[in-house]
C-alpha positions as CSV (number, residue, x, y, z in Angstrom):
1,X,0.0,0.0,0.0
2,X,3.5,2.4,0.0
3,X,2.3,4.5,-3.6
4,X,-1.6,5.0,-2.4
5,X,-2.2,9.2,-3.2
6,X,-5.1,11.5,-3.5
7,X,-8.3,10.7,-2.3
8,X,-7.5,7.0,-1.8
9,X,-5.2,7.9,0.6
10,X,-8.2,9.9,2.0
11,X,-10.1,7.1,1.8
12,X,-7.5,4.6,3.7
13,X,-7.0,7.0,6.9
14,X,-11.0,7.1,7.4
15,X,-10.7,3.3,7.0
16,X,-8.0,3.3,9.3
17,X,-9.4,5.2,12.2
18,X,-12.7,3.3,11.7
19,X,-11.3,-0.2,12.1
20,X,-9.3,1.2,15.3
21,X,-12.2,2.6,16.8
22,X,-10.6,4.8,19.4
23,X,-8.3,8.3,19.3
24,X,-5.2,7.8,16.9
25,X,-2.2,9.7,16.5
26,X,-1.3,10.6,12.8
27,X,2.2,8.2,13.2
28,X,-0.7,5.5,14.5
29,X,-2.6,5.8,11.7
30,X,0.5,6.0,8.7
31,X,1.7,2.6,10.9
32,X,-1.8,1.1,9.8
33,X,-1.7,1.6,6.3
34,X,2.2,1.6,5.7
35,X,2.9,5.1,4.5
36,X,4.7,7.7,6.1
37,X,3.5,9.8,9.1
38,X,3.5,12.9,6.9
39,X,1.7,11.9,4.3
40,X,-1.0,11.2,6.8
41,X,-0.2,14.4,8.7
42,X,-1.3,17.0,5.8
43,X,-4.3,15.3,5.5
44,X,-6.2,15.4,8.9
45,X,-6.9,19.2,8.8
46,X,-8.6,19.2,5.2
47,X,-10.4,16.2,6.3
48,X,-11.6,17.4,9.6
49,X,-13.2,20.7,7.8
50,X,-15.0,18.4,5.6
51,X,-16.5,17.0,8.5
52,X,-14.8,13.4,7.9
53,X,-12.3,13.6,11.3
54,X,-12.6,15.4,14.3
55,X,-9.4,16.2,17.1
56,X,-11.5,15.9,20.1
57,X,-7.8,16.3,22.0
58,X,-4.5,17.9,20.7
59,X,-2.6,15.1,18.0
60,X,-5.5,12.7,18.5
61,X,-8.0,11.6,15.8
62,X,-11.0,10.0,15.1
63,X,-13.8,9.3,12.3
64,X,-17.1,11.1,12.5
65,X,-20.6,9.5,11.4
66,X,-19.6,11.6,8.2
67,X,-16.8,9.7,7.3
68,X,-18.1,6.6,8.7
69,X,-20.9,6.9,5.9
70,X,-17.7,7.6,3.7
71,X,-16.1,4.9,3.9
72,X,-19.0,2.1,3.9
């Protein structure tokens, strides 16, 4: 999964934080679907004003019901 880009990459950290199921750290999430933390990093913001994430505490992140829906 090393060369996923765009939106799938998009689409694989919503996955990722759905299957965990809890608060994830950005290098928690990369570590899931083998890419580097940065990559995952630059995403989270865009993501969370689309309503996809939310950072209920400083470097943690989880899925909404929006990106739930998503993702299925």
């Amino acid at each position: 999964m090393g060369d996923i880009v765009g939106s799938d990459l998009n689409k694989e950290i919503l996955k990722a934080l759905r299957d965990l199921g809890r608060e994830a750290t950005s290098k928690e999430i990369a570590e899931k679907i083998g890419v580097q933390t940065s990559k995952v990093s630059c995403r989270l913001a865009p993501l969370r004003k689309k309503g996809l994430l939310d950072s209920p505490e400083k470097g943690k992140w989880v899925i909404t019901e929006k990106g739930i829906q998503e993702v299925q």
